[in-house]
N, C-alpha and C positions, 0 to 999 in steps of 0.2 A: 414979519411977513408970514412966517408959518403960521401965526394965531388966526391973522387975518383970512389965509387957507384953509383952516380949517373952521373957524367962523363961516365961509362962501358954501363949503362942502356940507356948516350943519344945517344952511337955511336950505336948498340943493334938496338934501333929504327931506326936509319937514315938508318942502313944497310937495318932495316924489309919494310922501306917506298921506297927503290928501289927496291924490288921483283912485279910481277903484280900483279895487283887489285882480281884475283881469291884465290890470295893463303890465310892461315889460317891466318895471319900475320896480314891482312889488313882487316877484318871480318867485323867490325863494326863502322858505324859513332859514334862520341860523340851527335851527336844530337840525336840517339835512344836511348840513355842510360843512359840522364843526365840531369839536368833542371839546368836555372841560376837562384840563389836565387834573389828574390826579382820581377822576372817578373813571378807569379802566379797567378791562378785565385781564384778568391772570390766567396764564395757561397749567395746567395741574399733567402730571403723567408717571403712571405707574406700570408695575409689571407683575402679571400673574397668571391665573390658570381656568381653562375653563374645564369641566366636566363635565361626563353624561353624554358625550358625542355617540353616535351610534356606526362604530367602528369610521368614522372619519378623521378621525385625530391626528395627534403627530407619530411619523414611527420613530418609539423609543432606539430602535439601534442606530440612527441617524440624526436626530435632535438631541443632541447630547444634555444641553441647558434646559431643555424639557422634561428627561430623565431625573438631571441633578433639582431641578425644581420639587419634582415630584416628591422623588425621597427625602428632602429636606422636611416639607408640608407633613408628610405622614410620620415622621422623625417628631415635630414639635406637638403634634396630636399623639404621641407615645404609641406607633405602629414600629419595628423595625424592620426596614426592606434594603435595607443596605445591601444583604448577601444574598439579595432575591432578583432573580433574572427577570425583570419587568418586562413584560410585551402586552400591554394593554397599548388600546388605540381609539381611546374614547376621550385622551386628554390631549388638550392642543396649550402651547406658551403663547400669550397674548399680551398685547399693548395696550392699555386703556389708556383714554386722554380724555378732559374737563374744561370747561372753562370757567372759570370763578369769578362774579363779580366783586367790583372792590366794597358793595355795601351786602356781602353775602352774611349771613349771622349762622350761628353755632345750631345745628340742627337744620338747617335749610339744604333741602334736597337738590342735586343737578343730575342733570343728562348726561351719560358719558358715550363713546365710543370706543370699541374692543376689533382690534384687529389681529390677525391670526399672525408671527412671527418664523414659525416653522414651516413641515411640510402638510400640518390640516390642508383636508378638501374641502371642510363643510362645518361650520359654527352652528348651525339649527340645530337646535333642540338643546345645547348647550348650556352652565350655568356658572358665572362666573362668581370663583368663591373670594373671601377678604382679601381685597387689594388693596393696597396706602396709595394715596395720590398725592404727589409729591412736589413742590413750585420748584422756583429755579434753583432756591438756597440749599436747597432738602432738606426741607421741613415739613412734615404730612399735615396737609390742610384738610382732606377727605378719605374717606373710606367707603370702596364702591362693593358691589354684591349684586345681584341677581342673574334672573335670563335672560338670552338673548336672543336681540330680536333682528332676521336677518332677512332681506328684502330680495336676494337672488336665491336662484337655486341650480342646483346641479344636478342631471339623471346621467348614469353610465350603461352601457352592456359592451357586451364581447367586441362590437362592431362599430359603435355610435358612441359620439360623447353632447351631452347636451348642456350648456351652461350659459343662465341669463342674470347676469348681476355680479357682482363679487359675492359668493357666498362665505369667501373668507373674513368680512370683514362685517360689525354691527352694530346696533343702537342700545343701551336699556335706557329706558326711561326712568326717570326718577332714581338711577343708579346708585347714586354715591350719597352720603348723606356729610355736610360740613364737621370737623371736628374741630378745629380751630378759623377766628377770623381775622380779618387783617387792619394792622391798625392805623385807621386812617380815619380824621376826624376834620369833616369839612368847618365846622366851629373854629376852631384854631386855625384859620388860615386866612392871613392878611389883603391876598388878593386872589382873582379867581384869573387862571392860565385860558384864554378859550382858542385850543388850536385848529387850523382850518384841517381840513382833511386834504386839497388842493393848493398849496399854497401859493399866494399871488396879493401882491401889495395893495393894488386896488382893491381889491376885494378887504384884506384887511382893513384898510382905512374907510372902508363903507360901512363896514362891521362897526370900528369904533364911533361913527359920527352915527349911527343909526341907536345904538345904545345910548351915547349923550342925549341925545331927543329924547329917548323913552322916559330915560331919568331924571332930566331935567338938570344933571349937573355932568360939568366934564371929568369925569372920570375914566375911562376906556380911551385907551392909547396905543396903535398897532407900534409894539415891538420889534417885527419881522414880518415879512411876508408869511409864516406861519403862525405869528401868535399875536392875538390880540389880548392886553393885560387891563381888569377892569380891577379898581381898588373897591374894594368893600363898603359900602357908606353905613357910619356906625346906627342907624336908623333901621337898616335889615338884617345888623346882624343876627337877628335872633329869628330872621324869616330866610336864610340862604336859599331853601328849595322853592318857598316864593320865588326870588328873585334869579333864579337857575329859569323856573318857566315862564318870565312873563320875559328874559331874554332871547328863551330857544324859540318863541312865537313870533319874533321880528322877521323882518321880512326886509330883503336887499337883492339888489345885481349884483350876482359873483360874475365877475372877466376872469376871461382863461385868453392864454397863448393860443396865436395860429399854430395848431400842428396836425400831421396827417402822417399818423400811422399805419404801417405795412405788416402784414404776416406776411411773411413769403411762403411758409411751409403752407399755411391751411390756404391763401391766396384772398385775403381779406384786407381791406381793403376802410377805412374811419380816417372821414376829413373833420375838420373845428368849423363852426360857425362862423369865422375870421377868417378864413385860409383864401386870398387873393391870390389872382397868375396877373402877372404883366402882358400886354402883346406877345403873342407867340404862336408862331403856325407851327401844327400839329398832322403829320400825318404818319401812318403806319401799313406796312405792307409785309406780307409772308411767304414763301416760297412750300407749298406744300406736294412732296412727294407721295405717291401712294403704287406701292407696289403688292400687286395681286396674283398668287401662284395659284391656279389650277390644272392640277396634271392630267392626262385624258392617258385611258385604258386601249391600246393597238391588241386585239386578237385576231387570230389568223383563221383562213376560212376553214370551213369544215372537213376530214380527216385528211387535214396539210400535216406540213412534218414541220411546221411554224412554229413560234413560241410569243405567248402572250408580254410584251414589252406595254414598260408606263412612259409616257409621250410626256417632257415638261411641256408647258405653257404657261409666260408670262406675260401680264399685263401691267402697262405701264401709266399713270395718269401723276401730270402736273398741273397743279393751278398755281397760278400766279397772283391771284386777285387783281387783278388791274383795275376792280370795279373800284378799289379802295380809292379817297380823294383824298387833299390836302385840305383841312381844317384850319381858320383862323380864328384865336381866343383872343375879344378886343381886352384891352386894358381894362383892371381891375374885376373880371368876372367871378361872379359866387359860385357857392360848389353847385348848386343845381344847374347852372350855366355852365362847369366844365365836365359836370358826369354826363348831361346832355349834348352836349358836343361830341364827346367821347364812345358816345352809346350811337350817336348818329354815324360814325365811321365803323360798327358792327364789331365794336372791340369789349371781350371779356375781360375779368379781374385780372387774368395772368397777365395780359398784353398792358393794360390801363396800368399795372406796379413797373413795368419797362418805363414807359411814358412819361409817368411823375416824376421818376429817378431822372431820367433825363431830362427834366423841364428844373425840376433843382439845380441838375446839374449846370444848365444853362444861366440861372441866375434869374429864371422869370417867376419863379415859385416865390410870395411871401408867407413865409412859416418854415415854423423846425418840419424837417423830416426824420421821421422814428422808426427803423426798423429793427422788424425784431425776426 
């Protein structure tokens, strides 16, 4: 019965891959939806120093680990500052970070990121000298170097402070240069992992009946809702990155789950394309108080033996909204049928996250709800 299933599903596709490229059918490449395991990147991160601040740096009697950095640096350059009372503030402790990919080779340049650790104000004008970039094992994969390059700034005076960006924090390009690479040999590998970024069954099983068609043999078999496993046909082995892109160029319907995410802090507000309500009348009403002091000035008339008093005066305003109605959501309505209902009874994001929670609550919501 499964063969037979998955036979219905490959003819399904071959029919959905002769309609045109506009239609719902054909919506999305495998290469926006999925990564191949094993060709990932590495995160790299190291620690070191910048110089050349123009008095913004860290203060040495307070960043201690910026002190000790220092004099270590000047220590292995044969300077000795050990018994020297350092107060420069031109040098800040910083964090560089990398990303490395897994077909990166020995001399291939990356972009890193330098973020200030201490009490620096200001990275501009800065140069950050040999730093080891480190993976997870600590083993130095890179070695980064130059200036940096910082996209906010800071002005100060006696009275004002102005600052637009993080000036603590910055880019070099072409930073770091590879010194060792990683050994990872797409040749030697039996079959290829292609994991969804989304994981969801359907979608997988599309994925594999959509590569069968390509290739004309059944080879791709969803493993999981995240991974789809295709075996190597001994015919490409010697063409893999062929066969990496005439995969990532397929074209499928990825299904996702009804769900309808909340921010409550920012008041945001992302339904699914799927997210149905059952029958359910909807209304909403608020009670809004507004109280308004304006005190009024009583002075006495002219050369009285009076004294000038402040008079409270309060104003008081209730609205009730009575205007508001009672809303009926018929069975199975789409999102633009419930934000439009919603919107018709004059309800913003904060009241409409009350709403949903309680229409979940009720049991007419179909989909997860997710807040966060």
């Amino acid at each position: 019965m499964r063969q037979i299933a998955r036979l219905l599903l490959f003819v399904v596709c071959a029919a959905c891959s002769a309609l045109p490229s506009g239609t719902a059918f054909a919506s999305v490449r495998i290469k926006d939806i999925a990564d191949f395991a094993g060709a990932r990147d590495n995160m790299l991160v190291g620690y070191g120093l910048v110089v050349g601040l123009n008095g913004t740096g860290d203060d040495l009697t307070r960043s201690i680990f910026t002190r000790e950095s220092l004099i270590g640096m000047l220590e292995r350059l044969g300077v000795n500052a050990r018994d020297t009372n350092l107060r420069a503030k031109n040098v800040a402790a910083v964090m560089v970070t990398a990303t490395m990919s897994s077909f990166a080779r020995q001399g291939t340049h990356l972009d890193i990121s330098v973020s200030a650790m201490g009490d620096a104000q200001n990275l501009q004008g800065g140069t950050l000298v040999v730093t080891p970039l480190l993976g997870a094992y600590g083993e130095v994969y890179a070695v980064a170097q130059g200036e940096v390059t910082v996209a906010g700034f800071s002005a100060r005076g006696q009275g004002a402070v102005v600052v637009k960006g993080v000036p603590t924090a910055g880019r070099i390009a072409n930073g770091a240069i590879v010194e060792r690479e990683l050994a990872f040999d797409m040749r030697a590998m039996p079959y290829l992992n292609i994991s969804l970024r989304n994981p969801d069954f359907t979608t997988a099983e599309r994925m594999a009946a959509a590569i069968d068609m390509a290739l004309g043999l059944p080879l791709a078999a969803a493993v999981d809702s995240n991974t789809v496993r295709l075996t190597i046909p001994q015919a490409r082995r010697g063409d893999l990155v062929g066969l990496i892109t005439q995969i990532e160029q397929l074209r499928i319907e990825p299904d996702q789950v009804a769900r309808v995410v909340i921010n409550e802090a920012d008041g945001v507000i992302v339904m699914g394309e799927n997210v149905r309500i059952s029958t359910v009348a909807v209304a909403q009403g608020s009670l809004t108080v507004r109280i308004t002091e304006t005190p009024q000035v009583s002075q006495p008339a002219p050369l009285s033996n009076g004294r000038t008093t402040v008079t409270p005066k309060t104003n008081i305003e209730v609205d009730e909204k009575n205007n508001r109605r009672l809303a009926v959501l018929p069975q199975g309505v789409t999102i633009q049928e419930l934000v439009g209902s919603l919107n018709a009874l004059g309800i913003g994001p904060r009241d409409m996250i009350a709403i949903l929670q309680t229409i979940k609550s009720a049991g007419a919501m179909q989909a997860d709800l997710e807040i966060r």
